[in-house]
ZAMIDREN-568480 format. One record per residue (C-alpha): residue number from 1; residue in three letters; x, y, z. Coordinates in steps of 0.05 Angstrom, whole numbers. Layout:
seq	type	xx	yy	zz
NUM	ALA	X	Y	Z
...
//
This chain:
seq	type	xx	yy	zz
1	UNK	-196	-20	-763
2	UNK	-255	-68	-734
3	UNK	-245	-141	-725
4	UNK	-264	-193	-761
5	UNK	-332	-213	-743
6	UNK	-328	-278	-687
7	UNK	-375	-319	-744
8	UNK	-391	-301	-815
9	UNK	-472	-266	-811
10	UNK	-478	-300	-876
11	UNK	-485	-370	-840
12	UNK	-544	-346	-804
13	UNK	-615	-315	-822
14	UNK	-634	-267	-775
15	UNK	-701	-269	-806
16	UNK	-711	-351	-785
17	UNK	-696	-360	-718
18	UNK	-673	-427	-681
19	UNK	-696	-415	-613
20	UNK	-747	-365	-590
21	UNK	-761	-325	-526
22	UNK	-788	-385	-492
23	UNK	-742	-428	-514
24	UNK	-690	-386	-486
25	UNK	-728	-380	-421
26	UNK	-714	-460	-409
27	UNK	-633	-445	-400
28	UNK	-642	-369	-372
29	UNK	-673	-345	-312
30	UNK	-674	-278	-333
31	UNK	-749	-252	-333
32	UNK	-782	-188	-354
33	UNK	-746	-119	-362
34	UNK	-680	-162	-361
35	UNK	-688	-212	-412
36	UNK	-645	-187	-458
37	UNK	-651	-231	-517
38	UNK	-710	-242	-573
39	UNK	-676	-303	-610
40	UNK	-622	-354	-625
41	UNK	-600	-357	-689
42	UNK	-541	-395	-697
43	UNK	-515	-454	-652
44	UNK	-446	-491	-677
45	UNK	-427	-539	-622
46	UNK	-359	-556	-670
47	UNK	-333	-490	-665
48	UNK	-367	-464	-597
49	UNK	-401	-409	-628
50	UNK	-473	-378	-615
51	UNK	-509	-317	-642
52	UNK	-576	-286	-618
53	UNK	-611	-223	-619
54	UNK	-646	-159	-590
55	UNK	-710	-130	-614
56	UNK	-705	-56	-582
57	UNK	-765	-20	-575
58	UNK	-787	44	-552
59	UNK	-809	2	-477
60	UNK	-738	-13	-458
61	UNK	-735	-4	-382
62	UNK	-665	40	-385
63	UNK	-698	88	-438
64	UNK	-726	141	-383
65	UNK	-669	139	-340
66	UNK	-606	132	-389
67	UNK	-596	198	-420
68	UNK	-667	209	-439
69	UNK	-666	265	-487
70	UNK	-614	205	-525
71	UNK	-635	143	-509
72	UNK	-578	100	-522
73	UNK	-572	20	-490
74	UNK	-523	29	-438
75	UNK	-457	-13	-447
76	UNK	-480	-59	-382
77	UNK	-549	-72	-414
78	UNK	-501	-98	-481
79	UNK	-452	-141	-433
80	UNK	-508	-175	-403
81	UNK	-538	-199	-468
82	UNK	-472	-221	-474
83	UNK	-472	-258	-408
84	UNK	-541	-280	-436
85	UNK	-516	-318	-493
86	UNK	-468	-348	-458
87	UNK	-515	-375	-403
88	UNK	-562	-393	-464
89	UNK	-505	-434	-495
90	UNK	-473	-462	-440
91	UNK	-547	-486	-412
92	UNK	-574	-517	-477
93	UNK	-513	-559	-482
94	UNK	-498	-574	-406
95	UNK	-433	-556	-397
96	UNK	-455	-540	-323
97	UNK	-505	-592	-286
98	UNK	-545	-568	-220
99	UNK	-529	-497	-226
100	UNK	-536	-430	-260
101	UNK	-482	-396	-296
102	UNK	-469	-329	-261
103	UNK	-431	-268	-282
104	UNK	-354	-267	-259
105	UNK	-327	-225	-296
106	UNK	-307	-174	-355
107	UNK	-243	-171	-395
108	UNK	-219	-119	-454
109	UNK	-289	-105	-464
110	UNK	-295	-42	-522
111	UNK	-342	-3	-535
112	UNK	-342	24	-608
113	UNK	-411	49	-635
114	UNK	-488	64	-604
115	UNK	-540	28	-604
116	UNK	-617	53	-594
117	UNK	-689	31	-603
118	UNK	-723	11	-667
119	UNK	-652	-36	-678
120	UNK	-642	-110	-681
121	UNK	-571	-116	-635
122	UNK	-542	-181	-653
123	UNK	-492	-211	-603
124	UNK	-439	-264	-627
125	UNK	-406	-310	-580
126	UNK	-340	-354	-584
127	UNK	-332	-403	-516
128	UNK	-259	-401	-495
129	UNK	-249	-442	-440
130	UNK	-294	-491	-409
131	UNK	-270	-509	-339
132	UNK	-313	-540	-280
133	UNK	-312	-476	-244
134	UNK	-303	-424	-300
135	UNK	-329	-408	-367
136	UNK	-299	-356	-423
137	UNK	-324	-333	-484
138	UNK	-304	-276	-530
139	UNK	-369	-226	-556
140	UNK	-387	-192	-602
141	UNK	-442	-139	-610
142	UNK	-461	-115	-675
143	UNK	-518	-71	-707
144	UNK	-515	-79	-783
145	UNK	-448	-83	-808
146	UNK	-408	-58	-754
147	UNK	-388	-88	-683
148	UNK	-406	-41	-630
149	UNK	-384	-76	-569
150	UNK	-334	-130	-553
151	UNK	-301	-170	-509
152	UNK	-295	-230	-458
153	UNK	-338	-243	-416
154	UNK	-335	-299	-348
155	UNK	-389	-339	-317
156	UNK	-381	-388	-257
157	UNK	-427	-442	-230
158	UNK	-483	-419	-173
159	UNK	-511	-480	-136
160	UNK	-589	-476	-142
161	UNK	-591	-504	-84
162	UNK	-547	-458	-46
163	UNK	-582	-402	-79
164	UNK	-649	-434	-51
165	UNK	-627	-432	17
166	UNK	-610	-359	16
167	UNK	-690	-351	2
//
């Protein structure tokens, strides 16, 4: 039996976006092959909830590599749009200051369909916890009607400045 979806698609159009690519580029850091999100579509500061999605095309970086006689998006490659989300959220409405949000962590993640090119993935998010030094949210992946992939996923603070010094 799947579980209820995190929030209702019918408050969002997948077709009108609320942030593109470079608006999500001003909260993420992720470039190129590893941007893993085309859009924001749904932002509800009240509830803590986000949505966004995935364009896949036949260029996807893990195509040649990842079972290439089936390419199928790796269950990593669906966490970190996940993580992505999150970062995407927790950036836009800074619920960190002077740092990045990096990954900490997985919990109960499932995964419970595939997902290939030529589909829009849609990711759903649900913050949990906001604490200074760690951040929770529940996921969701879903192509069509059906959730693919969920979980909860961690993030934690990274200095920019510490990270700076490593250079």
């Amino acid at each position: 039996m799947q579980s209820p979806f995190l929030i209702d698609p019918s408050l969002y159009d997948l077709n009108r976006p609320i942030a593109d690519l470079e608006e999500i580029r001003r909260f993420n850091q992720q470039r190129f092959e590893m941007e893993q999100l085309t859009a924001i579509v749904y932002d509800d500061w009240e509830n803590r909830r986000c949505a966004g999605y995935r364009d896949l095309t036949e260029q996807e970086f893990w195509i040649r590599g990842h079972m290439p006689n089936f390419a199928l998006m790796p269950g990593v490659i669906m966490c970190e749009a996940a993580a992505q989300l999150a970062s995407y959220y927790v950036g836009k409405h800074e619920l960190m200051t002077d740092c990045i949000l990096g990954f900490a962590g997985l919990e109960e993640v499932r995964f419970r369909g595939i997902v290939t090119p030529g589909n829009r993935f849609v990711m759903q998010a649900q913050m949990m916890h906001f604490r200074k030094k760690l951040i929770s949210a529940k996921f969701q992946g879903i192509l069509g009607d059906k959730i693919v992939c969920e979980g909860i996923i961690k993030g934690v603070p990274l200095n920019v400045n510490d990270l700076n010094a490593v250079k």
